[in-house]
C-alpha positions as CSV (number, residue, x, y, z in Angstrom):
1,X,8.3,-31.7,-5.0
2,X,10.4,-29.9,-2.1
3,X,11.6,-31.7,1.1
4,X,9.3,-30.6,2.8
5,X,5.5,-32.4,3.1
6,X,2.4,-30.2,2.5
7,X,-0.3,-29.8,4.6
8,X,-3.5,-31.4,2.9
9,X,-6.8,-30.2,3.4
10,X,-9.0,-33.0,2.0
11,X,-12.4,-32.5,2.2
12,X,-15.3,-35.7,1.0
13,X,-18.5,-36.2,1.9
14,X,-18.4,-39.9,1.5
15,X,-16.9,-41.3,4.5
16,X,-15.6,-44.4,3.1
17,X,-13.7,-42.3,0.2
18,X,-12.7,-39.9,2.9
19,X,-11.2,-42.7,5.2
20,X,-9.0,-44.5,2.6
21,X,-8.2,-41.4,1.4
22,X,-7.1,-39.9,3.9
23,X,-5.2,-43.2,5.1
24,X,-3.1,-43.8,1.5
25,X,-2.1,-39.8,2.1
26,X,-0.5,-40.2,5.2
27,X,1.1,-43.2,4.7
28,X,2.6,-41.1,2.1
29,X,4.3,-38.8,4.7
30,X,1.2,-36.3,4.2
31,X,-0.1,-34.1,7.1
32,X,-4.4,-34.4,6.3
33,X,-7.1,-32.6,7.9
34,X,-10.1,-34.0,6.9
35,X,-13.4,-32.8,6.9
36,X,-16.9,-34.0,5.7
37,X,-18.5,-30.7,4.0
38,X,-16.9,-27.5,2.9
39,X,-18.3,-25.2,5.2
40,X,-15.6,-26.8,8.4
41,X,-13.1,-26.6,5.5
42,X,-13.4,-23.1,5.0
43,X,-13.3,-22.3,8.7
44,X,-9.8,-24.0,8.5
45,X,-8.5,-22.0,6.0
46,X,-6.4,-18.7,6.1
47,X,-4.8,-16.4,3.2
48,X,-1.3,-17.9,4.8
49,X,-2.6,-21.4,4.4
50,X,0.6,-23.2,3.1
51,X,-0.7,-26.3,1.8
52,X,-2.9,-27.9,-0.6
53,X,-6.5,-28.6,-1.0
54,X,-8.6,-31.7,-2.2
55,X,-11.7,-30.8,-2.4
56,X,-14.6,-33.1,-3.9
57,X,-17.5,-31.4,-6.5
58,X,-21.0,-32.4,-5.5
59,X,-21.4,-32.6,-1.9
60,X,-24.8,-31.4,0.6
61,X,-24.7,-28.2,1.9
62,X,-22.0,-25.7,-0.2
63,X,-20.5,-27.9,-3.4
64,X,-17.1,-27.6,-4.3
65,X,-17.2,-25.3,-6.9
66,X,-18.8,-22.5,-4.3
67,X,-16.4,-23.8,-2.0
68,X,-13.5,-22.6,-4.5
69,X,-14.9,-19.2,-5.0
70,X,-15.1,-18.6,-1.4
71,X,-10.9,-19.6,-1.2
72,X,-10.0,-17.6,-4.2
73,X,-11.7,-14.5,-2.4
74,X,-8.7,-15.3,0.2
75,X,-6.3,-16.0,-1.8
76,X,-6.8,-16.1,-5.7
77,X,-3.4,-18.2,-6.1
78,X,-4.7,-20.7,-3.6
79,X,-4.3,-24.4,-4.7
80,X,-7.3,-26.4,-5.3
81,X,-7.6,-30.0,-7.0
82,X,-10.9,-31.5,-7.3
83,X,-12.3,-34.6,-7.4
84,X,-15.3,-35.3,-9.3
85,X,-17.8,-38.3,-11.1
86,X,-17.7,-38.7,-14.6
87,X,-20.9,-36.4,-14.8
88,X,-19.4,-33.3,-13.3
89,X,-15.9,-33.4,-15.3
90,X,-17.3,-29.8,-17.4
91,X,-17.6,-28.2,-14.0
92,X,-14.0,-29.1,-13.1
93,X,-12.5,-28.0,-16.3
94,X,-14.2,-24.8,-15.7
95,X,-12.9,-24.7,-12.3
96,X,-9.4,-25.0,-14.0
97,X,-10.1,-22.4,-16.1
98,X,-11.0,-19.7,-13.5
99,X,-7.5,-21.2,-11.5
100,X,-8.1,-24.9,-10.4
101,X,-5.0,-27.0,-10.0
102,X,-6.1,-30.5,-11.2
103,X,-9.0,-32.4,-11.0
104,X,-9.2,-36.2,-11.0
105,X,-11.9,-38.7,-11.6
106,X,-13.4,-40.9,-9.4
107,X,-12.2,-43.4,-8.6
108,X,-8.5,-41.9,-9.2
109,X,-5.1,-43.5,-8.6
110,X,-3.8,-42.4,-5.7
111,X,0.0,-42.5,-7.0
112,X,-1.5,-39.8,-9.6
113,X,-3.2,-37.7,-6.8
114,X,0.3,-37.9,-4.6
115,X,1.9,-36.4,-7.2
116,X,-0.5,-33.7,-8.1
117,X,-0.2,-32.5,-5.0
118,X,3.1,-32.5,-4.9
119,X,3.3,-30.1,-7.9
120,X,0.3,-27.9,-6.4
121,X,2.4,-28.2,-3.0
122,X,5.3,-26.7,-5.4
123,X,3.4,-23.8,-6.7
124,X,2.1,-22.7,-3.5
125,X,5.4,-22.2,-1.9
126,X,6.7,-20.3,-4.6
127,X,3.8,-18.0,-4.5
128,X,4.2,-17.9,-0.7
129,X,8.3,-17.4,-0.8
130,X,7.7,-14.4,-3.6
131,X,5.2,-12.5,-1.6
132,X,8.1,-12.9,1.7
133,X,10.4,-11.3,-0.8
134,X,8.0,-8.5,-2.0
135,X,6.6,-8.2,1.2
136,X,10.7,-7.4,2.4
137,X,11.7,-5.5,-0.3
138,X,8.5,-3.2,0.6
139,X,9.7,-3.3,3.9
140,X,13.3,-1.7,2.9
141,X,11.6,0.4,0.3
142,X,9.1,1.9,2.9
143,X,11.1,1.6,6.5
144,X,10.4,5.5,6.7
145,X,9.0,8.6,4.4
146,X,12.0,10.5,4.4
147,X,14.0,12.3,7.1
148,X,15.1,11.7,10.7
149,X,13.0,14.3,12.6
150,X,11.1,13.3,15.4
151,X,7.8,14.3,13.0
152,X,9.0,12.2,10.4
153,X,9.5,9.5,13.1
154,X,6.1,10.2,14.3
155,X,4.2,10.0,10.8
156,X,6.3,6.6,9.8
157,X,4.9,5.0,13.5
158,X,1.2,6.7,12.9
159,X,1.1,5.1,9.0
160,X,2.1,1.5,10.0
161,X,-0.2,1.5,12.9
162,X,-2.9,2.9,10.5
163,X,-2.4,0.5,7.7
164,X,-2.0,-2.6,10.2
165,X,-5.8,-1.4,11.7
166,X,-7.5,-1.7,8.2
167,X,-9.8,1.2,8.8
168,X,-11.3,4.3,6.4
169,X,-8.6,6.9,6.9
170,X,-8.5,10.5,5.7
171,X,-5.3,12.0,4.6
172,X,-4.9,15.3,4.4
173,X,-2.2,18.3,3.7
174,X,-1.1,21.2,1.1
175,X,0.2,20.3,-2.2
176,X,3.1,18.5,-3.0
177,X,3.8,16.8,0.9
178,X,3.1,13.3,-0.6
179,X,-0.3,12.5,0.1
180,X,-1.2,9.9,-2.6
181,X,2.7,8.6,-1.9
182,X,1.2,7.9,2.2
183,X,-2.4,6.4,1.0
184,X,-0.1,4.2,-1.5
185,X,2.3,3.5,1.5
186,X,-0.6,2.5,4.0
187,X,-2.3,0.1,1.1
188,X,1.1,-1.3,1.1
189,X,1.9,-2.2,4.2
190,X,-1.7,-3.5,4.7
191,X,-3.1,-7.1,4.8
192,X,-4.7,-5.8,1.3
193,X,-1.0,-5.5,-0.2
194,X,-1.8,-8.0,-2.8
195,X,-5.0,-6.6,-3.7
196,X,-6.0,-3.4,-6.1
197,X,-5.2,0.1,-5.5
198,X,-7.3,2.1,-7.1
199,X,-7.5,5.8,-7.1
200,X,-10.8,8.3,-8.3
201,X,-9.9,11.7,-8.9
202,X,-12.5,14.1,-8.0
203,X,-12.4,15.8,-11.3
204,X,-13.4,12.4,-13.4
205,X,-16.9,12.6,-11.2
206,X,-17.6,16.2,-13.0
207,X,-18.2,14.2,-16.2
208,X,-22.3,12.9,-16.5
209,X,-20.8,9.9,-17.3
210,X,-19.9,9.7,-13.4
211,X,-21.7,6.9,-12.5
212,X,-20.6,4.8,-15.0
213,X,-17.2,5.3,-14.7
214,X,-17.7,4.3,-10.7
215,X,-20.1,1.7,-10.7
216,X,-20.2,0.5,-13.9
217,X,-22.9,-1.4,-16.1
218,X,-24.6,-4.3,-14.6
219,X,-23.5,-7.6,-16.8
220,X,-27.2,-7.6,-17.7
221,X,-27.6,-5.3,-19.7
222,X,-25.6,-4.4,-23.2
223,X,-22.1,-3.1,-23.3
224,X,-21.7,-4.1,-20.0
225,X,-18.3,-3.0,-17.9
226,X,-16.8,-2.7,-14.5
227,X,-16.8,0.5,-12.7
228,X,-13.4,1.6,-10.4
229,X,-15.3,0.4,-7.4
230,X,-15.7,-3.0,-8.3
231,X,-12.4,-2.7,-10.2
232,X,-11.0,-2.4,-5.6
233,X,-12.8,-5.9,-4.9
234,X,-10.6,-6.5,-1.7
235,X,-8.3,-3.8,-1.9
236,X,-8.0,0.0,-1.7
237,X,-10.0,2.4,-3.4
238,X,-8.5,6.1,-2.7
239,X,-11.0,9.3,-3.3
240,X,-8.3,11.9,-4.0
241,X,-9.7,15.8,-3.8
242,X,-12.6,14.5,-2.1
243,X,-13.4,17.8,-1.2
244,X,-14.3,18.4,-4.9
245,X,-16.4,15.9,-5.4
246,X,-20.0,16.6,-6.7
247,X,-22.9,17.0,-5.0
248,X,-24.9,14.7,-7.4
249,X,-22.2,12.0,-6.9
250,X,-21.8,12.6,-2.9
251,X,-25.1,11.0,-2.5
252,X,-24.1,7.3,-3.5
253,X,-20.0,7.7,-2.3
254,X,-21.9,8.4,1.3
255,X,-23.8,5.3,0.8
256,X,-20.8,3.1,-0.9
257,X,-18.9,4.2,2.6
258,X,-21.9,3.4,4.9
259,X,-22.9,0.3,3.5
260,X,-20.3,-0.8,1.1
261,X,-22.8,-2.0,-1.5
262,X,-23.2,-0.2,-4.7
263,X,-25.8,-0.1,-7.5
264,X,-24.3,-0.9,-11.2
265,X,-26.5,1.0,-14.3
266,X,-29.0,-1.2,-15.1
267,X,-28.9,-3.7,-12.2
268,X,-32.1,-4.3,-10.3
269,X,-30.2,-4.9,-6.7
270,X,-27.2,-3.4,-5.0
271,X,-23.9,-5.5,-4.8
272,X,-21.7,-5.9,-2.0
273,X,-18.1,-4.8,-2.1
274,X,-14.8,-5.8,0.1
275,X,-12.6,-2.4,0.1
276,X,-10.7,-0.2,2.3
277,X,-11.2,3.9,1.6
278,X,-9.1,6.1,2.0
279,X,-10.0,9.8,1.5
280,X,-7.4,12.7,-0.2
281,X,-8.4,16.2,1.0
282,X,-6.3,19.4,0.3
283,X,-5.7,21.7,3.5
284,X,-8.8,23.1,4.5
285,X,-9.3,26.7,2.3
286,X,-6.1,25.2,0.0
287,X,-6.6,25.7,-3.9
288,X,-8.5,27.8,-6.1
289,X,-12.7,26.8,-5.5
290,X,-11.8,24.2,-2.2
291,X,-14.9,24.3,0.4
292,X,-14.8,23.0,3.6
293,X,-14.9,19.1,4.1
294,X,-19.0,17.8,4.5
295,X,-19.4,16.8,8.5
296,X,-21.0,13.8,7.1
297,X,-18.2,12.5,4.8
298,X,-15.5,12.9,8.0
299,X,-18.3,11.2,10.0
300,X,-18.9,7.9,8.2
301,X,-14.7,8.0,7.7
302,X,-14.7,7.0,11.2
303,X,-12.6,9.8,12.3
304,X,-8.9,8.3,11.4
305,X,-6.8,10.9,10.1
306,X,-3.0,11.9,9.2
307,X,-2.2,15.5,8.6
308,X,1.0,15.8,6.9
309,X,2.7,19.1,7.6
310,X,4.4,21.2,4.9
311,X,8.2,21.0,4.2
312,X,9.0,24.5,5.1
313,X,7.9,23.0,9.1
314,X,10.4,19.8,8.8
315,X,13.3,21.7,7.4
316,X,16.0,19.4,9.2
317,X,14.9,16.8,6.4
318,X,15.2,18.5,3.9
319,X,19.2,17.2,3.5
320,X,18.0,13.9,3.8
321,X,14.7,14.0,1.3
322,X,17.2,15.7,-1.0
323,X,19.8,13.2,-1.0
324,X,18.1,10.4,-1.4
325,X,15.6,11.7,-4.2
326,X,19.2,12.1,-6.0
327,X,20.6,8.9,-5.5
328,X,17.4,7.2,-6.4
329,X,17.4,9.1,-9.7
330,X,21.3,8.2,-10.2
331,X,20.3,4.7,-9.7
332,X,17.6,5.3,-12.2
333,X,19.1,7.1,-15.2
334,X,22.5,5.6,-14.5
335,X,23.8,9.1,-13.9
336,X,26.5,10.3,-12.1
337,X,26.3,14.0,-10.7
338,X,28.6,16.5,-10.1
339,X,29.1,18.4,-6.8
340,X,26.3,21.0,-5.7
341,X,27.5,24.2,-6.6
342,X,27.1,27.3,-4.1
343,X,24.3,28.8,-5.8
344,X,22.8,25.7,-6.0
345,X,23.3,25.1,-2.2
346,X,21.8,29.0,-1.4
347,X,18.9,27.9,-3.1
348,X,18.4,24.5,-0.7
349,X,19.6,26.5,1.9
350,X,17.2,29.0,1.8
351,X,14.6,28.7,-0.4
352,X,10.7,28.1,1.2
353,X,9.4,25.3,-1.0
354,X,6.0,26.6,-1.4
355,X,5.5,23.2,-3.8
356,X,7.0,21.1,-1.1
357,X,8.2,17.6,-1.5
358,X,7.0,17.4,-4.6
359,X,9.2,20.8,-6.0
360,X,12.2,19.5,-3.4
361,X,12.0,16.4,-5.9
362,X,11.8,18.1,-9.0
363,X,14.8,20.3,-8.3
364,X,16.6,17.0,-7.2
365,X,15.6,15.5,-10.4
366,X,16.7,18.5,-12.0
367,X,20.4,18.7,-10.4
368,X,20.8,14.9,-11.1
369,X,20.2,14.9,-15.0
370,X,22.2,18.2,-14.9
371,X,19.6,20.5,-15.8
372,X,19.6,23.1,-12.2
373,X,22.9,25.0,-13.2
374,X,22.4,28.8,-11.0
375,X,24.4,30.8,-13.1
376,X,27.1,31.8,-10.5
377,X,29.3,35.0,-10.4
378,X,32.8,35.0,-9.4
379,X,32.0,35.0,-5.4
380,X,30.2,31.7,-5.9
381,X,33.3,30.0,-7.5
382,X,34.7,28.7,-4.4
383,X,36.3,24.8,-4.3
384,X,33.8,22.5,-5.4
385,X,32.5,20.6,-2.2
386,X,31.1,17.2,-2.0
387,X,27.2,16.8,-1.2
388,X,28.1,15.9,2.2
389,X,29.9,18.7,3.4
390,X,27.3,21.0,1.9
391,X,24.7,18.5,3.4
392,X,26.7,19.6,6.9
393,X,26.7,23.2,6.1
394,X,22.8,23.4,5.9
395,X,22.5,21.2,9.0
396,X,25.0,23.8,11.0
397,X,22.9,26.8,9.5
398,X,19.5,25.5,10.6
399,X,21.3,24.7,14.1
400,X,22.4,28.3,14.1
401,X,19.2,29.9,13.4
402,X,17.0,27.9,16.4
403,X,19.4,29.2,19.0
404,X,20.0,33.1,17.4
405,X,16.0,32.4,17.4
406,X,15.4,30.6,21.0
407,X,18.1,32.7,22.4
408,X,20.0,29.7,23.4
409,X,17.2,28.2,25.4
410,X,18.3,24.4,24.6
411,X,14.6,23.0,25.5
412,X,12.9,25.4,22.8
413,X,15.7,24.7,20.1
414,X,14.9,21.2,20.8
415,X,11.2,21.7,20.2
416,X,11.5,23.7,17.3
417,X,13.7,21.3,15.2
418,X,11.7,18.1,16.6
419,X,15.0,16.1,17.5
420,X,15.7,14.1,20.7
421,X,18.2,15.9,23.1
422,X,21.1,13.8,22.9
423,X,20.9,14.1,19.3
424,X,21.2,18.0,19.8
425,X,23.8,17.8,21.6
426,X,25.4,15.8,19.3
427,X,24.9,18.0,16.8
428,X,26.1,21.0,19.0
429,X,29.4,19.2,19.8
430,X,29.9,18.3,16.2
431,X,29.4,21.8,15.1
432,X,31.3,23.4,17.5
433,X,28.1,25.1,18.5
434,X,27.4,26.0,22.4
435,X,24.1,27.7,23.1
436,X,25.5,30.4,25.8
437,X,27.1,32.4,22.5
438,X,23.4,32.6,22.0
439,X,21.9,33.8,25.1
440,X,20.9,36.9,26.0
């Protein structure tokens, strides 16, 4: 066991038990809260709960075996030792097949219990100290979507605020800005982190098999299975396309949102489900057969939405998004790349990306294994530059074409490019770039 003393959350019904008990622990350096059925327990009991509990089987009012399934629907790595009479020693074996620390017999050596919760103790701050490290390395891996507009700045405050709120949300946008990359983003910098993401694409609910594959076959009946909604018990379920969905499937995804209960094949009563939705929808009139979004869909979301704009509108990232899709593909194939030739740099330069992020990362996937060479003619064979020089050279470009199109006017070209006005001027003064050349 660590230096440090759990917290133990000892709950008997017997009050003599619970007395001594409670007595041998903290002579034993132990911090106890004791309580006399489980239902105060649970009320003292959070997902961050750091220490251990000792919980007894057969007891008025919620037993202990209820009791457990109530704590693993916090936190299914919670610790839990049981005590129990020589009658109920199947149910604690089956409560340490399903995730039960220990159980003990009564009456049970103390010295044994001590130590059993020092290994339980253990566990949990392991469990606890690798969900601080995933929970930081998320936090490195998604400080920000990409770029250092004020719109990208805008979308990274609007997603943590989102995903902090645990509300229905609607995403929408065209093609290729990332949608499914921001629903995954807001599930993981949610309190449902730990918990399932699941995604249903429209297209699978086109099958008849639809409601099978969403709500499954009640465990009643033969060749029984989970469906995808009960597959999101207590984390994200994502409708991507939902503007695709079917009519004859619209009927039950409205009442799964309204109500979150859902009817399995076969089963005689609707079950209750713990997630977080989050709808996908294309731009409105985007894609070959879209129709317009049903009022009562965006109605029972609750009205939450982020719109992601299209690349061509947040060209100042587009150095950035570039750069770092082709570092983390270095990192990834182990590849070192060669300098962006000219033709290559035209092409970043000026090219629209109808496809978006998600062409901007292909051709950065592309340049980084070595597969975008733009055959280049004799004008293009100029001295190789590095990426950050030719990263510098866009920049200056887009600079250029705000004030040739704002005619100078510093306010607009701040507008139009979405960046604070000391960074401008930055900019301006680093480029060698003054906005009078521009008026007139």
């Amino acid at each position: 066991m660590t230096g440090v003393r759990p917290t133990v959350l000892f709950v008997e019904d017997d009050e003599t038990l619970r007395e001594a008990t409670v007595q041998a622990l903290t002579l034993e350096g132990f911090e106890v809260s004791a309580h006399a059925d489980a239902l105060s327990a649970l009320r003292a009991v959070t997902p961050a709960f750091a220490g251990v509990i000792v919980s007894d089987i057969r007891m008025p009012g919620m037993d202990g075996i209820a009791f457990f399934d109530h704590l693993r629907a916090l936190d299914p790595e919670m610790q839990v030792i049981f005590t129990t009479a020589h009658g109920d020693v199947a149910m604690a074996v089956e409560a340490m097949k399903n995730g039960a620390a220990d159980f003990f017999t009564k009456p049970y050596s103390v010295s044994r219990l001590v130590h059993a919760i020092g290994r339980a103790h253990d566990r949990r701050a392991l469990v606890l100290e690798n969900r601080r490290l995933r929970d930081a390395l998320r936090e490195r891996e998604h400080r920000r979507i990409g770029g250092s507009s004020q719109t990208a700045e805008r979308l990274q405050r609007l997603i943590a605020e989102v995903a902090r709120a645990d509300v229905d949300l609607m995403i929408s946008g065209p093609t290729g800005v990332g949608k499914n990359f921001v629903a995954r983003l807001v599930h993981d910098l949610s309190p449902r982190r730990d918990r399932p993401f699941v995604t249903v694409d429209a297209g699978v609910l086109m099958h008849d098999d639809a409601n099978l594959i969403l709500f499954g076959r009640d465990p009643s009946v033969a060749l029984s299975r989970s469906g995808l909604v009960e597959r999101a018990q207590g984390g994200t379920l994502v409708l991507d396309e939902i503007e695709s969905i079917p009519e004859r499937a619209k009927a039950q995804l409205l009442s799964l949102i309204d109500t979150r209960r859902f009817l399995a094949i076969g089963a005689e009563r609707p079950r209750s489900v713990d997630v977080r939705i989050i709808a996908i929808s294309r731009s409105a009139g985007e894609g070959e057969g879209a129709r317009p979004l049903d009022p009562a869909l965006l109605h029972r979301l609750g009205g939450i939405a982020i719109a992601l704009p299209d690349l061509a509108s947040r060209r100042e990232d587009i150095p950035d998004l570039f750069r770092e899709f082709v570092a983390a593909f270095e990192a990834e194939l182990e590849l070192e790349t060669s300098d962006l030739g000219e033709a290559e740099w035209r092409h970043l330069l000026s090219h629209d990306w109808p496809g978006n992020i998600r062409e901007l990362r292909t051709f950065a996937r592309n340049f980084a294994t070595g597969l975008t060479r733009i055959a280049q003619g004799s004008a293009d064979r100029a001295e190789p530059q590095s990426l950050r020089e030719m990263v510098a050279r866009f920049e200056r470009a887009v600079i250029e074409d705000a004030l040739r199109d704002a005619k100078g006017q510093v306010d607009e070209v701040q507008q139009r490019l979405s960046l604070p006005r000391k960074t401008l001027y930055d900019r301006l003064t680093k480029y060698g770039l003054r906005a009078k050349d521009y008026r007139r």
